[in-house]
C-alpha positions in Angstrom: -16.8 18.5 -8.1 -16.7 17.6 -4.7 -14.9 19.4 -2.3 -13.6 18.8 1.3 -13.9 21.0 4.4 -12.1 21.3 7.6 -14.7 18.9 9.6 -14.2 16.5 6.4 -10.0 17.0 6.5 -10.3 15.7 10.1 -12.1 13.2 9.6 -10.5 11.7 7.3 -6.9 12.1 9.6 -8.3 10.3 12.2 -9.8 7.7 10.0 -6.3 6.8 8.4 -5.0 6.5 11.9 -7.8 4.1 12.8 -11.0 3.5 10.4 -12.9 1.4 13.5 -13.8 4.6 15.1 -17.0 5.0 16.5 -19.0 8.4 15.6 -19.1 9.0 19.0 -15.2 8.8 19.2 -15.3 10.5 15.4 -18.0 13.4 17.3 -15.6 13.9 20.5 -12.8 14.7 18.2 -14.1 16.8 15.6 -16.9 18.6 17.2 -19.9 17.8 15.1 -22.9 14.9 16.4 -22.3 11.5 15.6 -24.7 11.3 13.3 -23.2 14.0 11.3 -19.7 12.9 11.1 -21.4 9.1 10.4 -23.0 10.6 7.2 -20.0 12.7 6.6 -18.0 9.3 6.7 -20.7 7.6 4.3 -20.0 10.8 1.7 -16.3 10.2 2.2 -16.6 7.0 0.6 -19.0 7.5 -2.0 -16.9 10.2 -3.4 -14.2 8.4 -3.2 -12.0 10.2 -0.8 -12.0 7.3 1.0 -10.7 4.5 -1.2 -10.5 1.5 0.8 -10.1 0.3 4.3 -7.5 -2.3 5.5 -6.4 -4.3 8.5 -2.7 -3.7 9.5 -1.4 -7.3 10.1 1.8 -8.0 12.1 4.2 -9.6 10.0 5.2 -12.2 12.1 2.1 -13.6 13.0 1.8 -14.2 9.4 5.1 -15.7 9.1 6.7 -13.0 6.4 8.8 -11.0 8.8 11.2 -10.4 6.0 10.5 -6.4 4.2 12.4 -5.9 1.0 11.9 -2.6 -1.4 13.1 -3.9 -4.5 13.6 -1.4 -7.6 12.7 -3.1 -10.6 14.2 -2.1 -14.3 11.9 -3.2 -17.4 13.7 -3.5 -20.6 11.9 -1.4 -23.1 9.5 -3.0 -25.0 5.9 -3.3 -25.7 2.9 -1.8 -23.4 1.4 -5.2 -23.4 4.5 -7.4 -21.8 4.8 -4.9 -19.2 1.0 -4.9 -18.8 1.1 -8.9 -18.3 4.3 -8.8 -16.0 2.3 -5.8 -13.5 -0.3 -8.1 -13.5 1.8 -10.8 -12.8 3.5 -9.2 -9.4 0.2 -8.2 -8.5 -1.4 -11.2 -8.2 1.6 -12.9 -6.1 1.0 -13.0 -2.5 4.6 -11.8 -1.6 3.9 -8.6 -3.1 2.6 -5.7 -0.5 2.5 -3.1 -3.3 3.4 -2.1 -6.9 4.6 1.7 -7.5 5.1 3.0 -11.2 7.9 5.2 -10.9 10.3 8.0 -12.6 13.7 7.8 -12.5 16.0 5.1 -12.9 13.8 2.2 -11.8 10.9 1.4 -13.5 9.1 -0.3 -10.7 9.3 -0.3 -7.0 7.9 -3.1 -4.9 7.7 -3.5 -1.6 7.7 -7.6 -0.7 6.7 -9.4 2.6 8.9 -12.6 2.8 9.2 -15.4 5.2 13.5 -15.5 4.6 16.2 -14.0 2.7 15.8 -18.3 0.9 12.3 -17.1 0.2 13.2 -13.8 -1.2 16.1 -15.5 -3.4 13.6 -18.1 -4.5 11.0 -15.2 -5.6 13.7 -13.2 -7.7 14.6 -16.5 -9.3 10.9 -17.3 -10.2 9.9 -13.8 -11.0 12.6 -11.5 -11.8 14.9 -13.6 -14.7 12.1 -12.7 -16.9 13.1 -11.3 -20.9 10.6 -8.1 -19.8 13.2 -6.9 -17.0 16.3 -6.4 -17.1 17.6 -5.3 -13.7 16.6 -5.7 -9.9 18.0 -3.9 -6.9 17.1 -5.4 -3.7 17.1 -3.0 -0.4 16.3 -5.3 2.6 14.8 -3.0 5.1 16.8 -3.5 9.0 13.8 -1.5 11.3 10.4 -0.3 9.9 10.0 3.4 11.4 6.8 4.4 10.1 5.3 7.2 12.1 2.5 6.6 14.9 -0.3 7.8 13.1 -2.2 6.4 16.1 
């Protein structure tokens, strides 16, 4: 099994702040070469500590300023309808991301929208299915996610 060290630990914090760092910027930070934290970055992937990197796109530019956290209930049913219905969500363009949850929502989504119309028009497309049975909708006012920058 692979395991992660203090060098690797601080790598990968910087990383998730900004994954276009240099190894020079990566080396000034952590105190190894570049050359080393460049091949430690390389390992980080292979073994899957690192599982993907994204682009953080401003919402408006892309014309879907609107966040809503929906918690999703699924009637109870078979594996295979609620199989087809995460596949579903995930392959619809409003949805940022799918969590499988305890408690009493099934689901929770999290759903980039260009309007409150939009968002009414998604739940009547996707939610008045027979697999669910319930859908709270939580419209988020400010996004305060911490400056990992």
């Amino acid at each position: 099994m692979d395991t992660l060290d203090s060098f690797d630990r601080d790598l990968l914090s910087l990383l998730r702040r900004d994954c276009r760092r240099t190894g020079e910027e990566l080396a000034a930070e952590v105190g190894l070469s570049a050359a080393s934290c460049l091949r430690r970055v390389q390992r980080l992937r292979r073994i899957g500590a690192i599982q993907r990197e994204v682009a953080v796109v401003a919402p408006d530019l892309l014309g879907t300023p609107v966040t809503v956290v929906v918690l999703l209930t699924l009637r109870r049913g078979g594996r295979d309808r609620v199989d087809r219905l995460r596949q579903h969500l995930l392959g619809l363009p409003a949805v940022e991301q799918l969590m499988h949850v305890t408690g009493p929502a099934d689901f929770v989504l999290t759903l980039r929208c260009a309007s409150m119309e939009a968002y009414a028009a998604f739940t009547e497309a996707h939610f008045y299915d027979d697999v669910i049975s319930g859908f709270e909708s939580l419209v988020v006012l400010r996004d305060h996610a911490p400056d990992l920058g």
